[in-house]
C-alpha positions as CSV (number, residue, x, y, z in Angstrom):
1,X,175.6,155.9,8.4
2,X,173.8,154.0,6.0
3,X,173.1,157.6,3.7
4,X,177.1,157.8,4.1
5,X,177.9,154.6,2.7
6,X,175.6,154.7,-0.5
7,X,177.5,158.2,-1.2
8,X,180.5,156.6,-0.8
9,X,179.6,154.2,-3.2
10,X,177.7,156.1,-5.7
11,X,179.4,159.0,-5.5
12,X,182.9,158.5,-5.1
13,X,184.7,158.2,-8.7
14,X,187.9,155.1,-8.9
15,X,189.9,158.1,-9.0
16,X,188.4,159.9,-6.0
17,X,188.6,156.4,-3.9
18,X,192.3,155.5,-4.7
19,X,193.5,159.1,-3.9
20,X,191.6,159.0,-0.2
21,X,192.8,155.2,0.0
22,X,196.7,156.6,-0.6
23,X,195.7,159.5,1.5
24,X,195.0,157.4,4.6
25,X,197.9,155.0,4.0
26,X,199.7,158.0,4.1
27,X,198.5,159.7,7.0
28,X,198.8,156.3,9.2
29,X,202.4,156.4,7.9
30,X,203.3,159.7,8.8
31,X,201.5,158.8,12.3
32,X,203.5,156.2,13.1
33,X,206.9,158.0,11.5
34,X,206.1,160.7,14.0
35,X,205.8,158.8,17.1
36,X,209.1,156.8,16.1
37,X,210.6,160.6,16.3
38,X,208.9,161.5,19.5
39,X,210.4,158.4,21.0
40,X,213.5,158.8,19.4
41,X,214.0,162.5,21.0
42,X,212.8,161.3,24.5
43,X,215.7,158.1,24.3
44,X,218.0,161.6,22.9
45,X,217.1,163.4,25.9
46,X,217.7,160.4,28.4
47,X,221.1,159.9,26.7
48,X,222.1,163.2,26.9
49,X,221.3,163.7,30.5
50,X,223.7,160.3,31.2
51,X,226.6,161.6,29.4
52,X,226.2,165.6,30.0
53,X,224.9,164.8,34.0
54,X,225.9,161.3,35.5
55,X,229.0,160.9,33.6
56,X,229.9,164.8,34.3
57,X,229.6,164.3,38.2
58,X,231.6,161.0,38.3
59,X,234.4,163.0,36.4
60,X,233.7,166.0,39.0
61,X,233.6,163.8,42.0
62,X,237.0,162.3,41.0
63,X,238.6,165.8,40.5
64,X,237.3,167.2,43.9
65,X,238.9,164.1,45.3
66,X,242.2,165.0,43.6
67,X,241.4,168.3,44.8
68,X,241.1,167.6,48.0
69,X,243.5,165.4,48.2
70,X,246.5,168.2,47.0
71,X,244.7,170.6,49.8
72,X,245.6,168.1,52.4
73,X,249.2,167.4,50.6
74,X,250.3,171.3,50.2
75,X,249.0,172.1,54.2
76,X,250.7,169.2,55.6
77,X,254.1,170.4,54.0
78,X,253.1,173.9,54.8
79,X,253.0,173.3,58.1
80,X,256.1,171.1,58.5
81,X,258.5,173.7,56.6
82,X,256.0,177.3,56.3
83,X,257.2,177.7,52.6
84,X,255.0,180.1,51.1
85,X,254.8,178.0,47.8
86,X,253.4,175.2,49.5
87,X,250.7,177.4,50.7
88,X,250.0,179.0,47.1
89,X,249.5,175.7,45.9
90,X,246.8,174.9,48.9
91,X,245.2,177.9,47.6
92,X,245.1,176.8,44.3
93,X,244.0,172.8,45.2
94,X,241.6,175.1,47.2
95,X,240.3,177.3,44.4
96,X,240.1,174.1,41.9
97,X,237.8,172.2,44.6
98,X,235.7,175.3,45.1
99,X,235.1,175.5,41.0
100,X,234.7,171.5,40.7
101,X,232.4,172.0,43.3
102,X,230.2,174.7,42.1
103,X,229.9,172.8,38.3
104,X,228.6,169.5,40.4
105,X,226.0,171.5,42.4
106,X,225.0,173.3,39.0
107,X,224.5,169.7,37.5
108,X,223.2,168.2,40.8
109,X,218.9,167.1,39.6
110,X,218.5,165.2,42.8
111,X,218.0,166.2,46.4
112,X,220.4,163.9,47.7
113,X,223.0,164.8,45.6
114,X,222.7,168.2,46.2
115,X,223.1,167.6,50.1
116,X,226.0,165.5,49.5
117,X,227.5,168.2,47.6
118,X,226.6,170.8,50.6
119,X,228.2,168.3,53.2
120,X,231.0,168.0,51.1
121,X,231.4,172.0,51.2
122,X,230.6,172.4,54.7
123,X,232.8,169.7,55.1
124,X,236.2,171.3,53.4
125,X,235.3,174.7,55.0
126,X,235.4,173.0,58.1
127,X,238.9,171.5,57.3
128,X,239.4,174.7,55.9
129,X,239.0,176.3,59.2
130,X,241.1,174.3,61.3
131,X,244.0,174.5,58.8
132,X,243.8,178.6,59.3
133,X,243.7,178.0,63.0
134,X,246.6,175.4,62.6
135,X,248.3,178.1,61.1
136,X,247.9,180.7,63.4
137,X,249.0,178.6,66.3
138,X,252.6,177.5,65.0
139,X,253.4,181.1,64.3
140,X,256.2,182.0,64.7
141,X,257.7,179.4,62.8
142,X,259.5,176.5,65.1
143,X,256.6,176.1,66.8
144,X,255.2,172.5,66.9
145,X,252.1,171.7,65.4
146,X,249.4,170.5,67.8
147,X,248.2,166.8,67.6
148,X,244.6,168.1,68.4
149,X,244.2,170.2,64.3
150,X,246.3,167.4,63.0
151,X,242.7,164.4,64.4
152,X,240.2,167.1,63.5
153,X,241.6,167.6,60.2
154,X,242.3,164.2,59.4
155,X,238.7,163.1,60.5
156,X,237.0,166.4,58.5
157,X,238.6,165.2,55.2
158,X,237.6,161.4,55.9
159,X,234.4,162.7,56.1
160,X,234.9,164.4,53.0
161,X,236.1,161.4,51.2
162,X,232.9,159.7,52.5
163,X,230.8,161.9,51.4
164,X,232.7,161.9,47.9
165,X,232.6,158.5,47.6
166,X,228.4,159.3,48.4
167,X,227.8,161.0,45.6
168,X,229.8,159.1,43.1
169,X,227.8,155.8,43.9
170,X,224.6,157.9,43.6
171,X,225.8,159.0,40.2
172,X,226.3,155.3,39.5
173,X,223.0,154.4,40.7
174,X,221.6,157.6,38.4
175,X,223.4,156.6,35.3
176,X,222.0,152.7,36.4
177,X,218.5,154.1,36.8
178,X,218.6,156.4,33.9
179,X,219.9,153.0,31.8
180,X,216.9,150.8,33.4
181,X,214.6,153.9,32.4
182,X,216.6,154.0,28.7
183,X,215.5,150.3,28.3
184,X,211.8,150.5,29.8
185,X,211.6,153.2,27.0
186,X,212.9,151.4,24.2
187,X,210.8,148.4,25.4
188,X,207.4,150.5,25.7
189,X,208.0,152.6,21.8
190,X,208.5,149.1,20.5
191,X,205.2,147.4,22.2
192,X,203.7,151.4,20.9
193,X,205.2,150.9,17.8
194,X,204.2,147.3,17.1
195,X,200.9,147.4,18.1
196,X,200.5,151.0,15.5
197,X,202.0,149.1,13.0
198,X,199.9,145.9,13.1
199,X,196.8,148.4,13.5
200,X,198.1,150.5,10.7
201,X,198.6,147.1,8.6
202,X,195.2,145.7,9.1
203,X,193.3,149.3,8.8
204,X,195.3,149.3,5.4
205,X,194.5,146.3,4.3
206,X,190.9,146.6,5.2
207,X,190.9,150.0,3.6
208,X,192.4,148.3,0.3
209,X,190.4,145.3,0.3
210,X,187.2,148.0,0.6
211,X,188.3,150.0,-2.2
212,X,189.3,147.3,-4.4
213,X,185.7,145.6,-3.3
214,X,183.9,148.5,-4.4
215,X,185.7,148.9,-7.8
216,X,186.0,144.8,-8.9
217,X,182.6,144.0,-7.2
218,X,180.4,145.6,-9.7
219,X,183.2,145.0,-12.7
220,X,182.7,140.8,-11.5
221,X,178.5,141.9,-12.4
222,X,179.4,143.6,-15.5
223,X,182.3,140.3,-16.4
224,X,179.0,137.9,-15.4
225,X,176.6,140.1,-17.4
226,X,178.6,140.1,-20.8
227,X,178.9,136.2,-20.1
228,X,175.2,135.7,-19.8
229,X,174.7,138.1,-23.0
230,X,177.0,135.8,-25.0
231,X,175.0,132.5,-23.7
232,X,171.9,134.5,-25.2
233,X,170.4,135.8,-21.7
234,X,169.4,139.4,-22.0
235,X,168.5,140.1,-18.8
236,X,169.0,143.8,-17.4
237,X,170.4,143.1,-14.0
238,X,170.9,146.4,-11.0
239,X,174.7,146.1,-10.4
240,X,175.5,146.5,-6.7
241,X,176.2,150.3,-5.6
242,X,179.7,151.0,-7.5
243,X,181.3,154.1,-8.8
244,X,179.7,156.9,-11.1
245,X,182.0,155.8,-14.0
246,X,181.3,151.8,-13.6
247,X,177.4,152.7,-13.2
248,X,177.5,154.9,-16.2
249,X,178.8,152.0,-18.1
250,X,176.4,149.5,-16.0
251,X,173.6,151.6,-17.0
252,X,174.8,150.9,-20.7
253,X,174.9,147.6,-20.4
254,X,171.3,147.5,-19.1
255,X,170.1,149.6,-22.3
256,X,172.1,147.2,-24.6
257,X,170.3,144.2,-22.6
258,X,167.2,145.6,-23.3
259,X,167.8,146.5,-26.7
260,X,169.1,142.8,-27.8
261,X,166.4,141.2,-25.2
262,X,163.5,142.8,-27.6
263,X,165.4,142.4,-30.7
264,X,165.7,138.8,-29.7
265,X,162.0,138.6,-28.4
266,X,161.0,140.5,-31.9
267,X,163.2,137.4,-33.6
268,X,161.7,134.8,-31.8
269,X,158.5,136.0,-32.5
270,X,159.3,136.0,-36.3
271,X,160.8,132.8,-36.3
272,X,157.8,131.1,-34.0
273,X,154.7,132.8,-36.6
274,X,157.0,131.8,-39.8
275,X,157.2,128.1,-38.6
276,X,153.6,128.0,-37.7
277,X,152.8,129.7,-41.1
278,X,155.0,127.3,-43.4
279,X,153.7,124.0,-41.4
280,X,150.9,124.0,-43.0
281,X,151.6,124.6,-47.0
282,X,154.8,121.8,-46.1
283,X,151.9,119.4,-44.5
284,X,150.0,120.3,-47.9
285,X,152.8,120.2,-49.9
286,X,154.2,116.5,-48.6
287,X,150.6,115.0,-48.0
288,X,150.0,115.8,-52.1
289,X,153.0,114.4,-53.3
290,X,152.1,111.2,-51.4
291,X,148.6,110.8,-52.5
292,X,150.4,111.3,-56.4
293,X,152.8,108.3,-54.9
294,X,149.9,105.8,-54.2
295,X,148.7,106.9,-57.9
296,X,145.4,108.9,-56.6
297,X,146.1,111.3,-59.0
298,X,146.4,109.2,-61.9
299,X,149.6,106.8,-63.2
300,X,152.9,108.4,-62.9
301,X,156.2,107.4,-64.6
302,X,159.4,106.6,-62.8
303,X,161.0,109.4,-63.4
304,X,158.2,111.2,-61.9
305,X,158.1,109.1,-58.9
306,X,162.0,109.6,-58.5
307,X,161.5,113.3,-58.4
308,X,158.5,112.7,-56.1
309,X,160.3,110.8,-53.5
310,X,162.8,113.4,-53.2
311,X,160.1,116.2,-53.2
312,X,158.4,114.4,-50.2
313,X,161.5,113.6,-48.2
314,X,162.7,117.4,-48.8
315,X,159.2,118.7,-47.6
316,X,159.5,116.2,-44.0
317,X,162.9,117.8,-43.6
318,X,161.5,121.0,-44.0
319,X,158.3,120.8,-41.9
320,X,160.8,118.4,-39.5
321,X,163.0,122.2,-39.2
322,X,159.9,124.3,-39.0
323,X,158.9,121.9,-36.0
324,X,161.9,122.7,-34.4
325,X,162.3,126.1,-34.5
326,X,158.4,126.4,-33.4
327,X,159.7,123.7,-30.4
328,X,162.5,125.9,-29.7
329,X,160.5,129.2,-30.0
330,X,158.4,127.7,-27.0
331,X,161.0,127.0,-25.3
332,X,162.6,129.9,-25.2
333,X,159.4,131.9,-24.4
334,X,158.6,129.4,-21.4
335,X,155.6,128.1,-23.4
336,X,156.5,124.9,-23.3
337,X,154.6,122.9,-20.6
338,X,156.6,119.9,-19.0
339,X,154.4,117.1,-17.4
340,X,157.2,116.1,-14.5
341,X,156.7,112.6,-13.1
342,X,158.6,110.5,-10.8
343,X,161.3,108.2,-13.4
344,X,163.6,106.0,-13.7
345,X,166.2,107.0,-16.3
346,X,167.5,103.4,-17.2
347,X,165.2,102.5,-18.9
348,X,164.6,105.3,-20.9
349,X,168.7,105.2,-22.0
350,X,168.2,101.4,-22.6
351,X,165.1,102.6,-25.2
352,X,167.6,105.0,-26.8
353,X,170.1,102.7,-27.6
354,X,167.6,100.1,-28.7
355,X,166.1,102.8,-31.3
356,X,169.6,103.4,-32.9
357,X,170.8,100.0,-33.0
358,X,170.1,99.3,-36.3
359,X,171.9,102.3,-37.6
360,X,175.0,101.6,-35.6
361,X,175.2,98.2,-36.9
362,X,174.7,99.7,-40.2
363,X,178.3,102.0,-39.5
364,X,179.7,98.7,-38.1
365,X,179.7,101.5,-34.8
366,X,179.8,99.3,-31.1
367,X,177.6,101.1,-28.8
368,X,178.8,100.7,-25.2
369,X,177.0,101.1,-22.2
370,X,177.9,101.2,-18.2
371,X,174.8,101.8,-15.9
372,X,174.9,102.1,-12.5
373,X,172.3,102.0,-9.9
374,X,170.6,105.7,-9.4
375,X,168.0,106.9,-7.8
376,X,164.5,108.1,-9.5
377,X,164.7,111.5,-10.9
378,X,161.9,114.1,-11.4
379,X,161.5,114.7,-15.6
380,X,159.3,114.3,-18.2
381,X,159.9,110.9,-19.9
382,X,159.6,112.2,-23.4
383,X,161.6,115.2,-23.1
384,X,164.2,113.4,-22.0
385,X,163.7,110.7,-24.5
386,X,164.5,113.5,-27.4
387,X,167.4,114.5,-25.5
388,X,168.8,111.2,-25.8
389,X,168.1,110.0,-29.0
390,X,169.4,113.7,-30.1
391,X,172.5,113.7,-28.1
392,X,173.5,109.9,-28.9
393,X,172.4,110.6,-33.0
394,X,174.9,112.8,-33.4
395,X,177.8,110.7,-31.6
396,X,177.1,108.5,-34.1
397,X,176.9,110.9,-36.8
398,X,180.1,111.9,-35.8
399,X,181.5,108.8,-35.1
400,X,183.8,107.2,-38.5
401,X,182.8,103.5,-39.2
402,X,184.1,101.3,-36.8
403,X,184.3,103.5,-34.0
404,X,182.7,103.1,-30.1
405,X,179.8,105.4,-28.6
406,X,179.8,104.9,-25.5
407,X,176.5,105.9,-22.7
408,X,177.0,106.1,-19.1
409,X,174.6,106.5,-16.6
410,X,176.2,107.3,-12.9
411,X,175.6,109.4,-9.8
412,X,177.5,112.1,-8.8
413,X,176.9,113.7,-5.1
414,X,173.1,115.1,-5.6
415,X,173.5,114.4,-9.4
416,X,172.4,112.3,-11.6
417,X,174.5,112.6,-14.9
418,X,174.1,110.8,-18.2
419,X,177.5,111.2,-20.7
420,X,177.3,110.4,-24.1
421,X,181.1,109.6,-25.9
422,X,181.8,109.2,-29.4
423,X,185.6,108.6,-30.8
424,X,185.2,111.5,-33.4
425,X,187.2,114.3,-34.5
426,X,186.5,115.9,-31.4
427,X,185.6,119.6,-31.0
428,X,188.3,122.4,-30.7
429,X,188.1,124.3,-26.7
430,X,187.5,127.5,-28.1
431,X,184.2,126.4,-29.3
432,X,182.6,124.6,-26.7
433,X,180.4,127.9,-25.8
434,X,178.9,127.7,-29.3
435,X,177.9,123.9,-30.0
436,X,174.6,124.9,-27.3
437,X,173.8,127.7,-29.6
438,X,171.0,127.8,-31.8
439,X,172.0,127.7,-35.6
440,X,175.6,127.4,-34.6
441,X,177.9,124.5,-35.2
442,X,181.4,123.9,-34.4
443,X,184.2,124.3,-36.9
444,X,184.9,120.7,-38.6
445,X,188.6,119.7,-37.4
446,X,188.4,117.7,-40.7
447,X,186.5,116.8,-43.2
448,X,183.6,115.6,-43.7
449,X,181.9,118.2,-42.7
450,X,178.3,117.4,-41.0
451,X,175.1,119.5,-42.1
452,X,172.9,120.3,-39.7
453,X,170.2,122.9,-39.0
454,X,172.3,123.9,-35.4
455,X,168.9,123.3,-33.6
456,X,169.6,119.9,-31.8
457,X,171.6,120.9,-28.8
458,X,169.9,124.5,-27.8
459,X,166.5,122.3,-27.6
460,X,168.7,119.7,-25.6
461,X,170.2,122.8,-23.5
462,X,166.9,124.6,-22.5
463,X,165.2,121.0,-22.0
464,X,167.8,120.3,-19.2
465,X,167.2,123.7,-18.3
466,X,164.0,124.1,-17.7
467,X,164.2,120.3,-15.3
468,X,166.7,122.2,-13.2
469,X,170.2,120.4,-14.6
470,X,173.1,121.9,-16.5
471,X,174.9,120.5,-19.8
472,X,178.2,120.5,-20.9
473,X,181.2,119.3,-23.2
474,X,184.3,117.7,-23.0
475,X,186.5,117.1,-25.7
476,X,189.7,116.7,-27.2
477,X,190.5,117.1,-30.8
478,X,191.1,114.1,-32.5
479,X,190.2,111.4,-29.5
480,X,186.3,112.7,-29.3
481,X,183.8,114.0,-27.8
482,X,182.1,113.4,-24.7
483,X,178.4,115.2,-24.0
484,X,177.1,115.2,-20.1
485,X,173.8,116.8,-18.7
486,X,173.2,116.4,-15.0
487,X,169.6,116.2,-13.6
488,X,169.3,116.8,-9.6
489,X,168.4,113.6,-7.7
């Protein structure tokens, strides 16, 4: 069962499953189409044998009794005035009863009909019988009838009439049966057909949510995958079991994840030995220019100071960016070691507002704060030290003169969260998936536009990270920006 499944779902092309899906939808369609037939035909048949059977020997019993009835007419007046017309037309009541007769007992499907139509014949020969003898004994004519044929007669077609009146409420109790069997029918194809249906529905929907399954399972994998690649993660992930045509294409997505994982590996690598290569001829560079500052190597004019002030401030920018793309290289190799220690987060926020105090006063920029009481979170102090201070530097980087900043410090289910808002020109949605990038930056709604080495946030994203939290952006354009990370509690 198991070998039958995986080559049902390696094997079997989108194509391949949506033709056997219709197929099967089709078949259970056709199933239940034919058993509405069958049922049909049988409800045809009981109908027909009501109208061409029950009905027919109702309309047959009533014309023997007409039948019978002339017989007993046309001998009476025989007998009275022996006009040979009257006893033609006995003959023919007679002949008409014999032929209603015979077209009952040809329709007749029970026993008991069939002896009531028997009785019934024995019954008019009978009367029959006597009539003849009646006959014979008033020849010649005058003669008086005799009392005695006149009873026996009488009580032979009463029994007749009985018997008549037999079969005709048998017939009724048929075409009442055959109606009561009619209904149980009808009753029994709809419970059939119901329960087919709502089996049919469910196996169809099961068989659709199967087929889709297999077909928009792996395509989820592949959605997730090009996700991840666009965040930077190159993993090569096995996609479930899935069609020939969506594992040809996963198997290309593996290759390019490969490709681009060692491109970026070979990248990182570049950009981790150039920044440990150019540390130390910037550290040479920015330690001489300060020794020629404090005059070691001999007087210096101020125009040559001027330009060596600016030499040694570009060179601690410089070795400052070389730092942190050699911090970043770490970090994205997993070389980074994090000494985790029980905290209290407070604190540290209260330090990082307290370090950019004096450049918010300086911006005329009100720094708010609203702390509530958390619980002690598993970090590294100074990690998470950098993430502030980088996170709340450029709010008020961002921030025009005489805006608010404003840090909040709250817990949120098994959360901790720390949010950072600034009342800048806020950050368009379409960008939010770039700001965590390395050597990205979003678009400038409007000017000024901020320089910046696009270094800050990735280090902030893979230092949340790597404690187990998440990061994120909210923002609005033209009412701010407002940065969150979330640390587990």
């Amino acid at each position: 069962m198991q070998r039958l499944f995986e080559f049902v779902n390696t094997r079997l092309t989108i194509f391949s499953r949506l033709m056997l899906g219709n197929l099967a939808v089709l078949v259970i369609a056709t199933g239940v189409s034919a058993y509405a037939i069958l049922q049909l035909g049988h409800m045809r048949e009981i109908t027909h044998r009501i109208i061409q059977v029950h009905n027919a020997l109702i309309a047959l019993d009533k014309d023997m009794t007409s039948a019978l009835l002339s017989e007993t007419r046309y001998e009476k007046k025989f007998v009275l005035l022996q006009d040979q017309s009257l006893y033609e037309g006995f003959l023919a009541a007679k002949a008409d009863f014999e032929k209603y007769l015979n077209e009952a007992m040809a329709l007749a499907e029970s026993a008991k009909v069939t002896d009531a139509l028997r009785r019934v014949r024995e019954l008019n020969q009978a009367y029959q019988a006597r009539f003849e003898e009646e006959i014979a004994s008033v020849r010649p004519p005058g003669r008086a009838p005799r009392k005695r044929y006149s009873r026996e007669k009488e009580r032979l077609v009463n029994a007749a009439m009985e018997e008549l009146a037999q079969l005709r409420a048998l017939s009724q109790q048929s075409i009442i049966d055959t109606v009561q069997e009619l209904d149980e029918a009808g009753t029994r194809a709809r419970t059939v057909a119901m329960a087919i249906t709502g089996t049919a529905f469910l196996f169809g929907i099961a068989l659709s949510f199967g087929i889709t399954r297999s077909i928009t399972q792996p395509l989820a994998c592949l959605k997730k995958k090009t996700r991840d690649i666009a965040e930077g993660i190159f993993e090569a992930d096995t996609p479930p079991s899935s069609p020939p045509e969506i594992g040809a294409l996963a198997g290309a997505f593996n290759t390019m994840c490969a490709k681009l994982q060692e491109a970026d590996r070979v990248k990182s690598d570049f950009y981790s030995l150039m920044s440990h290569e150019l540390r130390t001829p910037l550290t040479s560079i920015r330690e001489g220019t300060n020794m020629f500052l404090e005059g070691l190597g001999g007087e210096v004019t101020a125009k040559q100071r001027e330009l060596l002030v600016i030499i040694a401030e570009e060179s601690s920018r410089l070795i400052d960016l070389v730092s942190r793309l050699l911090e970043l290289s770490k970090l994205e190799a997993g070389m980074l070691a994090f000494n985790m220690s029980r905290t209290d987060l407070i604190p540290l926020v209260a330090q990082s507002v307290r370090e950019v105090a004096p450049l918010a006063a300086a911006k005329d920029i009100r720094i708010e704060h609203a702390m509530e009481e958390i619980p002690f979170v598993t970090v590294e102090a100074e990690r998470i030290l950098q993430v502030l201070r980088n996170l709340i530097g450029n709010a008020l980087k961002f921030t025009p003169r005489g805006g608010t900043v404003r840090v909040a410090v709250s817990r949120a289910g098994g959360e901790v969260t720390v949010s950072v808002t600034d009342t800048g020109p806020g950050i368009p949605k379409e960008e939010f998936a770039v700001v965590f990038e390395k050597f990205r930056q979003a678009s400038p709604v409007s000017p000024p536009r901020f320089q910046g080495t696009g270094l800050g946030l990735a280090i902030v994203r893979h230092i949340i990270q790597a404690h187990g939290g998440r990061v994120w952006v909210e923002s609005e354009v033209g009412r701010g920006s407002t940065f969150t990370f979330a640390l587990p509690a």
